[in-house]
N, C-alpha and C positions, 0 to 999 in steps of 0.2 A: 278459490280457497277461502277468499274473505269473507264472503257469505254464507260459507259453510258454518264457519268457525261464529261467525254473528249471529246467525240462525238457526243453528242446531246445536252444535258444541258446546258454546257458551252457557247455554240456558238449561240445557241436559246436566254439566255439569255444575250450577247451582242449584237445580234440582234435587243433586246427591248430596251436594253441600249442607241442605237445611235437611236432607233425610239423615247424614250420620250427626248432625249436629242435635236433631232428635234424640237419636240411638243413644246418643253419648252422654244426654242431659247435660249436658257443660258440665259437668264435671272433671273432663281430659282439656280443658281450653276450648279453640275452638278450631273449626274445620274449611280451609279457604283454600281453592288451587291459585296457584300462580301465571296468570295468561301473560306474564311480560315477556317470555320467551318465544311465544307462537310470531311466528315472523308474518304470516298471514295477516294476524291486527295491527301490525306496526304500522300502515298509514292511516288507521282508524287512530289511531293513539298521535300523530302527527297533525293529524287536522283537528281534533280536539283540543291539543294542545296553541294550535295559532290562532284559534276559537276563543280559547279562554284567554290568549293577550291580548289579542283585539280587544275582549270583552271590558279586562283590568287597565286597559291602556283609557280608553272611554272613560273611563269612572262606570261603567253596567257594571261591576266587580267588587268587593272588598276585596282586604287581603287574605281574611280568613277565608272566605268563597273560595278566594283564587288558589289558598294551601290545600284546601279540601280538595278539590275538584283533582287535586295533581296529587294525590293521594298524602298529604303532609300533613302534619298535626298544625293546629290553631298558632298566632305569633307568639314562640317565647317568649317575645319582651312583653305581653300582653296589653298588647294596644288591644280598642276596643270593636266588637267586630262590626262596626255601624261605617267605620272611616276607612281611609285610603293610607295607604305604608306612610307616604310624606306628608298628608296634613290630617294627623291624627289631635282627636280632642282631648286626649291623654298627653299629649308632649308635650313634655316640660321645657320652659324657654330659657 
């Protein structure tokens, strides 16, 4: 099932994504299915996820990468996106 949904589904279904997003001219917003429920990807989505703390643990990672990657917006506190959560060149001592 997991390769179904990696190798066919998924990419079928971005395929429709940028065809009604065409259709639609962004004018209605925009057009994105939701794959978090397909129970199939969820250890695609578990080993990416121990991938990218490995990665942020390292220092391979900002924290903005590491919000990105986990689908989160950039740091509200807006540290800057070149550093690490804890020794950012932005904080104030």
């Amino acid at each position: 099932r997991r390769m179904f949904w990696e190798d066919t589904m998924t990419s079928e279904l971005r395929d429709f994504e940028t065809e009604w997003q065409y259709l639609l001219g962004g004018d209605w917003g925009s057009v994105r299915f939701d794959f978090s429920g397909v129970s199939a990807l969820e250890s695609a989505r578990a080993e990416r996820a121990t991938m990218l703390a490995t990665a942020y643990a390292a220092g391979a990672a900002t924290t903005d990468e590491y919000r990105a990657a986990l689908g989160l917006p950039a740091d509200p506190r807006g540290r800057c996106s070149t550093c690490r959560l804890a020794q950012c060149c932005n904080q104030q001592s």
